[in-house]
Each structure stands twice: as C-alpha cells, then as structure tokens.
N, C-alpha and C positions, 0 to 999 in steps of 0.2 A: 382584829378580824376574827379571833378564834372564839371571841366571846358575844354567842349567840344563840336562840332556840334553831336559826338554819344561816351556815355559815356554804357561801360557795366560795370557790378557790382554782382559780385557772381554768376555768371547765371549757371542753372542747367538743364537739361531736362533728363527725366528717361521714360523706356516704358515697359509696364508688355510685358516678352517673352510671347511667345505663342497665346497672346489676340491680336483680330482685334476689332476696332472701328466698331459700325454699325451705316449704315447711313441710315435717312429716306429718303422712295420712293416717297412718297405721304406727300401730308398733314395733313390727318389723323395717319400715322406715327409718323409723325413731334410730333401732341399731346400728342397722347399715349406715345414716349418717354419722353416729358416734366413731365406727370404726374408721370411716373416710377422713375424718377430720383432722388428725395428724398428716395425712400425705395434704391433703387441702392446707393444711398452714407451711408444711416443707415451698409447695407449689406458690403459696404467696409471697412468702419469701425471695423467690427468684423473680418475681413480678412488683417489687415493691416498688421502682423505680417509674414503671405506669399506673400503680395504683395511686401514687403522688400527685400524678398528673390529671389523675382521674376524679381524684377526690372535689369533693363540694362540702364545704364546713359550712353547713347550717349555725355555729355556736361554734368561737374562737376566744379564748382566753379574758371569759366570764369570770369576775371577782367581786363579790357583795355581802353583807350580810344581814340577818334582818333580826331585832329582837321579840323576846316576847309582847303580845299586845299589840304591834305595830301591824298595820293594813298598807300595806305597797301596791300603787298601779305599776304595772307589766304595761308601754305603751310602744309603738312603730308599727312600721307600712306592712303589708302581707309582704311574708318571704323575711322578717326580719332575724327571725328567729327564736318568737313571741311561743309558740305551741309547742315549737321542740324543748325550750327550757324547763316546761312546764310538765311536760312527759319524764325528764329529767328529775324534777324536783320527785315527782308521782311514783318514782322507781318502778315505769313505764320502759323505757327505755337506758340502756346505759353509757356513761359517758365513751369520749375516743381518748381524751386526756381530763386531769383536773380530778376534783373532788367536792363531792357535797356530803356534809354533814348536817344531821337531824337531829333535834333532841324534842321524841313525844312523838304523839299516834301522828299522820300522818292521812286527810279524808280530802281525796279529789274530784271535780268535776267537770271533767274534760270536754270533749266531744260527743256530741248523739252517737249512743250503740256501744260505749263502755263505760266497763264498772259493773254491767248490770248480765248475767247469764236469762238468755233467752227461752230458754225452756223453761223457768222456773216464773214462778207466780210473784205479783210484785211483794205479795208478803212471806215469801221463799227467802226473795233477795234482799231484803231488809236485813234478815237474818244472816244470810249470806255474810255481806257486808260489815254487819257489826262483829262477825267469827272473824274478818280479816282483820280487822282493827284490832281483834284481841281482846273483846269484852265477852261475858258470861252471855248465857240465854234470860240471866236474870236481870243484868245490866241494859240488855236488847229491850227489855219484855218491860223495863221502868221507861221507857223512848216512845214506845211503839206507838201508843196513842198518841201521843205529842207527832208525831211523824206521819201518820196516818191526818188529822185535822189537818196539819200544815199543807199539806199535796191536794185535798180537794178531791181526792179520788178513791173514795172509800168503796164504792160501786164495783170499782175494777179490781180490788184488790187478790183477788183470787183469779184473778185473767193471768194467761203467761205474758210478760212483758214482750215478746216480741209481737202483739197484738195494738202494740198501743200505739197510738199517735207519738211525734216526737212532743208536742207538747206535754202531754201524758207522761213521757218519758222522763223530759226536764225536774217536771214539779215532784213526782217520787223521787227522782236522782238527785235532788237538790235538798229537799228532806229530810234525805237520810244522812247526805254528806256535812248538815247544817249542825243533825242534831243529836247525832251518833258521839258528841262533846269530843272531836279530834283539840292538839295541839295547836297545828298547823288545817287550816283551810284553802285549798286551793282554785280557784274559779277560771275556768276560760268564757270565752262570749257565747259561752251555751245559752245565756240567759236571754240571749235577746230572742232565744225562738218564744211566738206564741203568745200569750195574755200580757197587756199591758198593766194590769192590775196584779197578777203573782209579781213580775219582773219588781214593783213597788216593793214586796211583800219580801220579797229575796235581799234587795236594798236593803231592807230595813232589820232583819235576820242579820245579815254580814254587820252589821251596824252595832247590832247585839253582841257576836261573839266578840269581837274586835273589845267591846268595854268589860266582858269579861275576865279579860288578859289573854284572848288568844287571836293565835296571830290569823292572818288573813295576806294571801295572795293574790291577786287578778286581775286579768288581764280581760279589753276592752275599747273597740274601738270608739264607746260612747265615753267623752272628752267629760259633757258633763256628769254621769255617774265616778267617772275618775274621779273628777277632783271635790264629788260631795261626800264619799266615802276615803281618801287617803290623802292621808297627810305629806307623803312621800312617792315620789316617781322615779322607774329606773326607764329610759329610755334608751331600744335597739337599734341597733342601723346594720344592717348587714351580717349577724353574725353575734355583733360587738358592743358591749357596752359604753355608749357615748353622750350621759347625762344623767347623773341618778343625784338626788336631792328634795327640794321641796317641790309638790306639787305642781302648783300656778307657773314656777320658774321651767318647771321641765316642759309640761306643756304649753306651754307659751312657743319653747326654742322647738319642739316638734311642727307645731303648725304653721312657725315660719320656715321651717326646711318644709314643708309639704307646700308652700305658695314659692321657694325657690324652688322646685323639682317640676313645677307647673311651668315654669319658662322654659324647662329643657327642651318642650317640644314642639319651640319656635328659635332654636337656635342650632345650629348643627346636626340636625335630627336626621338622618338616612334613610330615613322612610317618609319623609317629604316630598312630594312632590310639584314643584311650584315655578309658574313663569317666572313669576317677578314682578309682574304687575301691581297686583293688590294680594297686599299680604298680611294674614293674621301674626301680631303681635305679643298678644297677650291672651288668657281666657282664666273667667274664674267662676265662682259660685254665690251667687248672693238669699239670703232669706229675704220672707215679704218686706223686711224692712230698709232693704237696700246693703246691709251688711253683709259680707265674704264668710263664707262657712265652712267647713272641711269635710264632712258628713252631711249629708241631705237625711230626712228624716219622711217615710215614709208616711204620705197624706198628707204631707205638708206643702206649702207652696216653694217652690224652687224657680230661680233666676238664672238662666246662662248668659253671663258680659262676655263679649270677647273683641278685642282692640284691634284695629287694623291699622294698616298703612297705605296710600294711594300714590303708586310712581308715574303714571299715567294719564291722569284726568279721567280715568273708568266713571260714568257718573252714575252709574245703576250694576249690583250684583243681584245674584239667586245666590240662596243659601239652602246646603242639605246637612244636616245630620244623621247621623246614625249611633244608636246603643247598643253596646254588644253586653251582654252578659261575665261573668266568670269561666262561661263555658265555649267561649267567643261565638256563640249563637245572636243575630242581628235579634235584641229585643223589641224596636222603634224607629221608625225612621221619621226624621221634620223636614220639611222643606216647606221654602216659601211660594215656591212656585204653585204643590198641589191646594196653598192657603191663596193662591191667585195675588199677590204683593210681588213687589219685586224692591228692593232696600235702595232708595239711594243715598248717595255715600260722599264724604267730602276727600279732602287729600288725607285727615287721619282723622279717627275717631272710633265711637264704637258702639256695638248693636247689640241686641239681647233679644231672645226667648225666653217665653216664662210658664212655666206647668204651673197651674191653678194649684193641683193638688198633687203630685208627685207618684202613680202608680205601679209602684216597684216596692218588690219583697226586699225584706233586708239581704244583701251580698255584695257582692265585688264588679264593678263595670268599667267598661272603656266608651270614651264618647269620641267619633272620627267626624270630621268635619268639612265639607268642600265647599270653596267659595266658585261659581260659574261664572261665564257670559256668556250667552247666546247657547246653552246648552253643555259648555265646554269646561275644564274642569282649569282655573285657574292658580286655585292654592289648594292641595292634600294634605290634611296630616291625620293619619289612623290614630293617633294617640294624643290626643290635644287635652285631655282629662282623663287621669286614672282615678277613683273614687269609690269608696266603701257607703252603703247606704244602710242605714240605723234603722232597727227596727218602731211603728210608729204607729198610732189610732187610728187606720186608713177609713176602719169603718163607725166609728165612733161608737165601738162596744168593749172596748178592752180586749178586744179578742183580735187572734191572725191566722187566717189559713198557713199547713204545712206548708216552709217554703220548698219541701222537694215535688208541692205538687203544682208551685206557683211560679208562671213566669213573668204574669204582667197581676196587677189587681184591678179589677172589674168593678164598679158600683152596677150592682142590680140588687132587686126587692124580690120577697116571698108572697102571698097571696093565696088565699083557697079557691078563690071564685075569679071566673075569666072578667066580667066587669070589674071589677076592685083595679086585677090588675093593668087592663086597657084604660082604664082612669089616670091610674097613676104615671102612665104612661103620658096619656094628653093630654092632662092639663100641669104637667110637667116636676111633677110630686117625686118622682123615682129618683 
C-alpha cells in the first residue's frame, strides 16, 4: 500500500447537516475568528455527542493506491462520494480521518469556476497556475503556446476569465491542467460541458499523458470514455469503497446495482401510491436498438419499457409522465391521453415511449410516472427512474449550449431573409 506516486489510507471526511462554514470578509474578521476559535473547539467539545449524530460522512474509510503511469476510473451514482474524493486528492479540501500521500506536482480539473481567479485574464491565469505548481516563468513560457493552440481560444486570451462561457472556461482549464507536465492528473465530468469535438481532443490528451508515465485520475459518468481510457476502476457506493480492479469487471457490477436499485421503486417504496389494480412492475431504458442503457445520451433516440401487472381484467389504462430535473423543476410532461391513445393492456406485460431524439442537456433527472382510469390515478410512483444524462451531438455540430442556460434543447434554424426561413419551415426542412 505504501508504494505508490498516490497512496490513500483510511480516508474519512464527515460534515455536521445543517451547519454552513463562515467565512471572513475582511481582515478584521479574519482575527476575530482566530481569536474565537479556541472557546469554539472548548464549545465543540461539549457538543460532540450531537455532533456524531449529526455528522454525514461523505467518504468513510477510503484505502487505494495508484502507481505511476496508471489511469484509474472514479465511478458511482451522484452522492457517492465521487467529487469529494477528488477535492481530497486536489488539497481542496481536508480529510476528518485517514491520509493521503502524494509523490510529484499535483494539476486538477474540477468543477466550472475553480482553479481559475476571475479577475485575471486567461493568460494572467496560465501563469497563475504554473506559480502554484511550482514551475519558473521560463518553464510557463516553454507551454504557453502548446496551451494557448490546444484551448482554441486565442481571441479571448486577454479577456478576464470570468467573462467566458463555461465552455471557454473548460478548454483553457483543461489546457493548462493537461500541459503544465503535473505528476498526477486529476479530471472530474467537467468535460462533458460543451464541443463534442474538444471532449475527443481531451480523450486523447489524457491518452497522452497516461503513455508518458503519468498518472491520470477521473471520474465520469460516461461508462464508455471510462473504459476506453483505464485499465483500472475503483468503484463508490455510499461513501465507500466497494470494487476497485479491472475495468469491464467493475463496471459491469456498477450497472447491474444500478438495474437492481431500479426495482427499488416497485417494491416497498413510500411514496407509492397505488390501488392495486394495475401495477407497474418493472421500468428501464433502452437505445434504438432495443438494448438497456444506463446513461441516455443527449440527441439520441431513447426508449422507456416499463412492466406491469393486471389484477383485475382493467382492459384499457392512460399513461402520464413526468421529468423533473436536478433541481426538481417539472422538465416534460407525456401522456397518452393529450397523444388521444388510450393502451390496452393484458393481465401482464409491457408498454413503452420512445423520444426520437432525446432533448435534454447533460444532468441529473427523475422520471414520476401514473398509470389512470377514467381520469383517476391508479398506480403513483415519483421515482420510477433516477438517471444521469450524458452529454451528446444534439445538433449535429459538435457543439452544446451552456447547460446553466439550458433546460430543454430546441431544434430551430438561422436565416437572413424571412422567405428562406418560412420555407424552411413549410416544406418541412427546419
């Protein structure tokens, strides 16, 4: 275990619910919290006994290690504990228990909006960047051009980066983290904002450093980037490490806990509510080819199966859906009824929807589901599919609108001249 460029060792991190960090505004803040800090830990002291209670361990007795050269996928469900480790590795944040050691520069790519000081120009922050790594302005200034080509945004470089698109933001933060020559690499699913054509370009970059003997981290709900770049998977559940080995093997046992985590919310589920008549069973995801999928991929065509059961001789339902977002905002709603169909149905089998093309930005969604009769709500379940949606060629440019500016994706056409585009319009071109 001890022998490694990044060895972890018991690693733990916990955070009282309900309590926010305060940060100083000022300088004088800055003191007054110093001086408060000792009666603040006497004071926690006496409260450890709720703090226990209180606590949420994001990351519970973490133990890996990874060599030089080696490229590890980071894979599990949102909430596993995928970003915080990763903050952890990034000396981001710091443990509650355990230890991680490092040997060599250390160049991360976390989330949109860090790494990078906003007031400063993106080739302020290049600079920036290679002074925290620890390299000269001479060692900066042999990259720069290699770093500058690779980002595609030579135009903007003297813009202050908090002006830029996150795309924008990606491709310089990616850049500079790619080619600043750290030890260790570290990648979160930054990469799926934006051009589908850099996202290649990034691929292929990690592909690079990885053969030149350095190591590579990251994490990725795209299943297939995982396993075309690492040879090796740790996978989380909760907290916890519960699979770390070879690739295919790891996620393989991921995707079947994510199609047994899909029954959960047809069996005992609390937030059910349902006669008993006719009852969904089962539900899953299929591509155009009929096959189950775990990730839907934006502009792609998408299948919903879902199994029922008929205790009754019911011989006709209405079906509604509903899509909520990450931010539980209703994205969509189906129903059969406003498509004027009504399903009939035997005593068991199973029905399906199917989006042509799939128009959802890459994120996190829940799909709630009622089966009716006669207006009436017979089987409920708000959570009959939880599901991360991959980023995709929606519009067949390589390219993707900001997703904080996007809830659904649109197909519409540009045009100079109002004929062109009432053309395009009716004779069905758009």
């Amino acid at each position: 275990m001890n022998q490694g460029i990044l060895v972890v060792n018991g690693l733990g991190k916990s955070y009282r619910l309900g309590l926010r960090e305060q940060q100083a505004n000022t300088f004088r803040d800055l003191l007054a919290s110093w001086a408060r800090a000792p009666l603040q830990r006497l004071r926690r002291l006496g409260e450890h006994d709720i703090a226990a209670e209180d606590a949420f361990w994001a990351l519970k007795d973490v133990s890996f290690s990874v060599q030089p050269g080696e490229v590890v996928g980071i894979i599990g469900r949102n909430g596993a504990g995928k970003s915080t480790l990763l903050k952890i590795l990034s000396r981001i944040t710091e443990p509650t228990e355990g230890e991680v050691r490092l040997r060599g520069r250390v160049s991360s790519l976390l989330e949109v909006g860090t790494g990078f000081h906003p007031e400063l120009t993106g080739r302020e922050n290049i600079f920036l960047n290679g002074s925290i790594l620890g390299m000269s302005r001479v060692e900066i200034r042999s990259k720069f051009d290699q770093i500058v080509a690779f980002s595609e945004i030579e135009k903007f470089l003297d813009t202050p980066v908090k002006r830029y698109s996150s795309g924008m933001y990606v491709r310089l933060a990616f850049a500079v983290a790619a080619h600043l020559e750290p030890e260790i690499l570290i990648v979160d699913e930054v990469l799926a904002v934006g051009d589908i054509e850099f996202q290649k370009k990034c691929l292929g970059k990690m592909g690079e450093v990885a053969r030149e003997g350095r190591t590579v981290i990251i994490v990725s709900h795209n299943m297939s980037a995982i396993q075309a770049l690492c040879e090796r998977a740790i996978l989380l559940r909760t907290g916890r490490v519960v699979e770390d080995g070879r690739t295919p093997e790891v996620v393989r046992s991921y995707l079947k806990f994510l199609e047994k985590g899909a029954s959960s919310a047809f069996v005992d589920n609390p937030e059910r509510k349902s006669s008993g008549s006719v009852m969904l069973t089962g539900a899953n995801m299929l591509d155009d080819q009929g096959f189950p999928i775990s990730h839907p991929v934006s502009g792609q065509p998408l299948i919903f199966q879902f199994d029922y059961l008929n205790k009754n001789g019911t011989k006709q339902i209405d079906v509604v859906m509903t899509l909520f977002n990450h931010l539980g905002t209703a994205v969509s709603n189906f129903s059969t009824r406003v498509h004027g169909v009504r399903l009939s149905i035997d005593d068991s089998g199973s029905f399906y929807c199917a989006i042509p093309k799939l128009p959802l930005p890459m994120g996190d969604y829940r799909l709630a589901v009622a089966l009716q009769v006669n207006g009436q709500n017979i089987d409920l379940i708000p959570n009959v599919l939880v599901f991360s949606v991959t980023v995709g060629d929606f519009f067949s440019t390589g390219l993707m609108p900001d997703i904080q500016y996007s809830t659904a994706l649109i197909e519409h056409k540009w045009e100079t001249t109002k004929e062109h585009i009432v053309a395009s319009v009716t004779d069905g071109s758009l």
